[in-house]
N, C-alpha and C positions, 0 to 999 in steps of 0.2 A: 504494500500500500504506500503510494506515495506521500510524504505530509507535506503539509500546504506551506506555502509562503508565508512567513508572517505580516503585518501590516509594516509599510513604511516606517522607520525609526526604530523597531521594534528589534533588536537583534536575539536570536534565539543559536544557542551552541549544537552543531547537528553532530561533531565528535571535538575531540579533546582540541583546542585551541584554531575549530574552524567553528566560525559564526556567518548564519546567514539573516538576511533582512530583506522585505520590497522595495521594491525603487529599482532603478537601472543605476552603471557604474555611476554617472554622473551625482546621485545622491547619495551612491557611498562615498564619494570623493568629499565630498562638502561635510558629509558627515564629520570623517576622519580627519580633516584638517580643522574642524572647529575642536575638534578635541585634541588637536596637538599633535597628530600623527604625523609620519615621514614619510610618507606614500612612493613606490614605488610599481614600476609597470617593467613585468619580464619581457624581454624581447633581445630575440636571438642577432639581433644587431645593435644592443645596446653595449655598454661601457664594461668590458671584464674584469676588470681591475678595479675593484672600489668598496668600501667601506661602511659596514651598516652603523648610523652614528650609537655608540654606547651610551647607556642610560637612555636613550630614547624609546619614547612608539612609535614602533613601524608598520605599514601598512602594503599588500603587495599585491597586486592586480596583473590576472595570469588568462589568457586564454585555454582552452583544453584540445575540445575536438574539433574547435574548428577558428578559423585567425577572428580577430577583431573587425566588426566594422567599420566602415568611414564614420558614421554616426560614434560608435566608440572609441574611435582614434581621436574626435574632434575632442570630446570629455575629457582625452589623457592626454592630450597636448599640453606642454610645459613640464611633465614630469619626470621625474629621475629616470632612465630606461637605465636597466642593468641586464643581464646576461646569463645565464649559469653553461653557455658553449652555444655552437652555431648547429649543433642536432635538437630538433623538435621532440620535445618532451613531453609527457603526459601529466597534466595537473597534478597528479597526487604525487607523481616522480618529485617533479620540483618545488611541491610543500614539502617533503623529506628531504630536498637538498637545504631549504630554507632553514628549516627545524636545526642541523647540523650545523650550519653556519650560525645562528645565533646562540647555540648552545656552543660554539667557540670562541663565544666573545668575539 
């Protein structure tokens, strides 16, 4: 059985340290910056060499099975683009490569 979306704003934990909510990226972005986040968008032509700021919250926006569109590229325009290699990876791959990096400081 599928479960439903929460309402807009609403963030609910569907497993350990992934949270979902309504809205498209554009009002998790707004979200996460008003709460101080450091937002980040993977992309395999972003920046390889770079640093998740410490002591900070980060936030990371990933496509899965299939790329971004122009509508969701315009939303993540201006943001950090970082990397984890130039092979296309599966969402949950690269929450595990995430998970490991921040748990190395």
């Amino acid at each position: 059985m599928k479960t439903p979306v929460p309402p807009i704003g609403r963030f609910v934990e569907v497993s350990d340290g992934i949270f979902q909510s309504g809205g498209g990226i554009g009002q998790t972005i707004a979200e996460w910056k008003k709460d101080g986040l450091e937002c980040f968008v993977l992309d395999a032509k972003g920046l390889v060499e770079y640093s998740i700021p410490e002591g900070k919250s980060v936030g990371f926006v990933l496509s899965d099975d299939s790329a971004f569109t122009e509508e969701d590229l315009v939303e993540l325009e201006g943001l950090n683009r970082i990397s984890l290699g130039d092979v296309w990876l599966q969402g949950h791959a690269c929450i595990a490569i995430l998970h490991h990096f921040l748990d190395q400081g």
